[in-house]
ROKESE-90490 format. One record per residue (C-alpha): residue in three letters; x, y, z. Coordinates in steps of 0.1 Angstrom, whole numbers, padded with zeros to 4 digits, always signed. Layout:
BEGIN
ALAXYZ;...
//
This chain:
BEGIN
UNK+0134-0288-0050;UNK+0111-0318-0041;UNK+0084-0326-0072;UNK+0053-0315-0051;UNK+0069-0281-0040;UNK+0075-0244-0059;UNK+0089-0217-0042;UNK+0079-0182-0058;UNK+0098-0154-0057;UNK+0086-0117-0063;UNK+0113-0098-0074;UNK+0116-0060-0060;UNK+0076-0057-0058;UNK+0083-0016-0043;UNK+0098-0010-0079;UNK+0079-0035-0105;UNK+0045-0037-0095;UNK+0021-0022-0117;UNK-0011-0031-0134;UNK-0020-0057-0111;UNK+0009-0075-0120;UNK+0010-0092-0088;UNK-0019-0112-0102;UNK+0008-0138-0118;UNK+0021-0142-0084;UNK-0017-0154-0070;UNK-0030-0177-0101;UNK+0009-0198-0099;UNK-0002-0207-0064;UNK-0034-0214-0072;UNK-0031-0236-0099;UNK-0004-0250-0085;UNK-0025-0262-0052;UNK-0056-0273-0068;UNK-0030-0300-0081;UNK-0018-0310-0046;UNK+0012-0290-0051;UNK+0023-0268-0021;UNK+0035-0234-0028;UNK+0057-0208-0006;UNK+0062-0171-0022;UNK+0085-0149-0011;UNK+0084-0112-0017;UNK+0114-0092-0019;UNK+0118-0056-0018;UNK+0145-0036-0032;UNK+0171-0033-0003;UNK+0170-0072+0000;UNK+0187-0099-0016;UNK+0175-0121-0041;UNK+0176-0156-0026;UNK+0188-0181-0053;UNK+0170-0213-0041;UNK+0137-0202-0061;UNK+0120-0226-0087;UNK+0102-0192-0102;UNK+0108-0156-0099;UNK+0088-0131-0117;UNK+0094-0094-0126;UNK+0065-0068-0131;UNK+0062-0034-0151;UNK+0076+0001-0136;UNK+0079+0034-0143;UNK+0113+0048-0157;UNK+0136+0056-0125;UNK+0122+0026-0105;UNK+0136+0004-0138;UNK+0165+0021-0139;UNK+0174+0015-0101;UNK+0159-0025-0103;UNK+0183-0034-0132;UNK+0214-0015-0114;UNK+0205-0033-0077;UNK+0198-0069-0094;UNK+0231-0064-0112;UNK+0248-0053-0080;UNK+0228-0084-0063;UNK+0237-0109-0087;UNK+0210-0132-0071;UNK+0187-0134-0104;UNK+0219-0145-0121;UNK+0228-0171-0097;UNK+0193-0182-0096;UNK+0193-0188-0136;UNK+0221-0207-0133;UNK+0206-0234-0113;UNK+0178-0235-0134;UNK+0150-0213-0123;UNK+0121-0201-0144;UNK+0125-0164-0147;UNK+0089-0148-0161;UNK+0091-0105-0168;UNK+0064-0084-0177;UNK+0071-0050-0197;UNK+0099-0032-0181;UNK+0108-0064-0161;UNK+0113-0078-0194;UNK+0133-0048-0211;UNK+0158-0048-0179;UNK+0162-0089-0184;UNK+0184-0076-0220;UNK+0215-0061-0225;UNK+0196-0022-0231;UNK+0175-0007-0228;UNK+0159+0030-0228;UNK+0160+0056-0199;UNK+0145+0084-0189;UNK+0155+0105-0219;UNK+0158+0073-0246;UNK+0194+0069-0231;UNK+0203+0034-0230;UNK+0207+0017-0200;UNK+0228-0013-0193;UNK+0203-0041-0188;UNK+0210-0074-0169;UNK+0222-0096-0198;UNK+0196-0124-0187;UNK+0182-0123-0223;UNK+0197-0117-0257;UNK+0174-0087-0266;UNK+0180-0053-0267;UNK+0152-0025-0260;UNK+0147+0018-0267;UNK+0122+0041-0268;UNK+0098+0035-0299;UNK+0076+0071-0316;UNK+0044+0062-0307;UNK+0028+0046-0271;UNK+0017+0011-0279;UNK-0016+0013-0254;UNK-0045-0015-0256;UNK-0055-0053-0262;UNK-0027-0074-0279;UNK-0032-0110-0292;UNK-0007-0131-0302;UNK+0000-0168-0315;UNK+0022-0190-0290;UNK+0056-0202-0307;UNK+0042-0239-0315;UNK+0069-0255-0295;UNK+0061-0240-0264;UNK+0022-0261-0269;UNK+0005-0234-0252;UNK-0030-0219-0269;UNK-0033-0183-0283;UNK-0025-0155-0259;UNK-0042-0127-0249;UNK-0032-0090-0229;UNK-0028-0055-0224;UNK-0002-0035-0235;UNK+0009+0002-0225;UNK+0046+0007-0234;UNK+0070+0027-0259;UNK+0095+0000-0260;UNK+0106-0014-0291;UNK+0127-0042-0287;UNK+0152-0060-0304;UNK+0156-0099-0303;UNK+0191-0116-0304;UNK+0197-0151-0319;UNK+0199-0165-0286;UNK+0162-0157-0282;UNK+0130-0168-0301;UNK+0098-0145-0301;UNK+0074-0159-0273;UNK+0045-0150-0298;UNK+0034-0138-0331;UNK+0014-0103-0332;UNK-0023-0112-0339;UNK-0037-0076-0326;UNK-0017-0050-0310;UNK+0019-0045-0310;UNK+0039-0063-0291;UNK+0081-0058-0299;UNK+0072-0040-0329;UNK+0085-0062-0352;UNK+0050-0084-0354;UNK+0066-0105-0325;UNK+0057-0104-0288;UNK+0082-0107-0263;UNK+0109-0134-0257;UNK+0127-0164-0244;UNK+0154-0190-0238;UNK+0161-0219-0218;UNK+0132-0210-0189;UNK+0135-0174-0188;UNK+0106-0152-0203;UNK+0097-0121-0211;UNK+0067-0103-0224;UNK+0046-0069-0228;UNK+0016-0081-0216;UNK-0003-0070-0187;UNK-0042-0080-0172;UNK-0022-0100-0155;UNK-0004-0122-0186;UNK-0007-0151-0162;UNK-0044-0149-0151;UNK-0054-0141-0186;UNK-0033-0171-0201;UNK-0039-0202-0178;UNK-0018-0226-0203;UNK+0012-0201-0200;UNK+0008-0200-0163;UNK+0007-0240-0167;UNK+0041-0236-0189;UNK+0064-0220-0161;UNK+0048-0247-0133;UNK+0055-0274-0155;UNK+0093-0259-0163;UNK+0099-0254-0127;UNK+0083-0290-0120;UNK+0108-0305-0143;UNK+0072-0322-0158;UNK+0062-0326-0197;UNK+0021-0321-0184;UNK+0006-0316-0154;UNK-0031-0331-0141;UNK-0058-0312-0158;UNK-0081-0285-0142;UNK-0120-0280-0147;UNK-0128-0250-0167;UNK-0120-0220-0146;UNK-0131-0183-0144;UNK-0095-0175-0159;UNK-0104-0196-0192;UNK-0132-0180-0196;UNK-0119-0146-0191;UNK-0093-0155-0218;UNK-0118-0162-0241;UNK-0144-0133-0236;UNK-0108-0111-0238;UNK-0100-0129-0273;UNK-0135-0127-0284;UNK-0143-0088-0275;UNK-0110-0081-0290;UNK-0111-0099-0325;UNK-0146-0102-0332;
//
């Protein structure tokens, strides 16, 4: 990978797609060019193999079955794997973040083998956690409070090869008062709007993981940052 070049990867977008999830796709490549940095995103679909020369692949939410089938044709693929190995940033939303564990629940609440990606471990919680969430960034990862929408009945489980991407402000996150997870440069979390548009500095995060960079050139105020904080303000004033 040159410095001045990401390519994006979209991982199964006929499965994992929902709530505008794409979204995260569309602000990476634009705040990635309005710093002179070229872009190339790749979409694949779920009877295609996952290419392993990405820099960032991302994962949406999905219904049930469709998560059920992703996590057994990634595992059969292998390409996600291969990818982590050589160092991509891997960024899952929802059930793109409950397949990236070792389980999690089906259909029914059966558990489902997961992908192994990340040491958590997901099921089927008694109530639908459905609405804003808010949560403060783990300090390490120097990105400013985040903010989402949640609309899941996973509870899940973190390992101690994983620390908590967030802790629960408003909402509910993992259940647990933590919100979602991560190692090394793989990431997962419940949040929806999409996480990425909604959370400019955690967009900036995975560009500057996949840049190899400690801090890229700064941007004007956008429309995203001010979204963020009209999100932040309707939901904890």
């Amino acid at each position: 990978m040159s410095s001045d070049s990401i390519k994006i990867v979209w991982v199964y977008p006929d499965l994992l797609s929902t709530y505008g999830d794409q979204g995260n796709c569309i602000v990476l490549e634009r705040r990635a060019r309005l710093r002179g940095i070229s872009t190339r995103t790749v979409h694949v679909r779920s009877d295609e193999n996952v290419p392993v020369d990405g820099d960032i692949y991302l994962l949406g939410g999905g219904e049930d079955r469709p998560q059920i089938l992703a996590a057994r044709r990634l595992r059969n693929d292998g390409g996600l794997h291969r990818a982590r190995e050589f160092g991509a940033v891997i960024f899952a939303v929802c059930a793109g973040y409950q397949l990236l564990g070792t389980e999690f629940g089906g259909e029914e609440g059966q558990p489902v083998e997961g992908l192994g990606l990340l040491d958590i471990r997901s099921g089927r919680g008694e109530k639908r956690a459905v609405g804003e969430i808010v949560g403060d960034v783990d300090p390490a990862l120097n990105v400013p409070r985040i903010t989402g929408f949640e609309n899941h009945q996973g509870v899940t489980h973190l390992g101690p090869g994983v620390k908590p991407l967030a802790t629960v402000v408003h909402g509910v996150g993992n259940g647990d008062g933590t919100e979602g997870a991560y190692a090394d440069h793989v990431m997962g979390t419940y949040m929806h709007g999409p996480a990425l548009v909604r959370n400019p500095g955690l967009a900036d995060l995975l560009l500057r993981w996949a840049l190899k960079r400690d801090e890229l050139p700064p941007l004007p105020e956008s429309w995203s940052e001010r979204l963020r904080e009209e999100r932040l303000n309707a939901v904890l004033s």
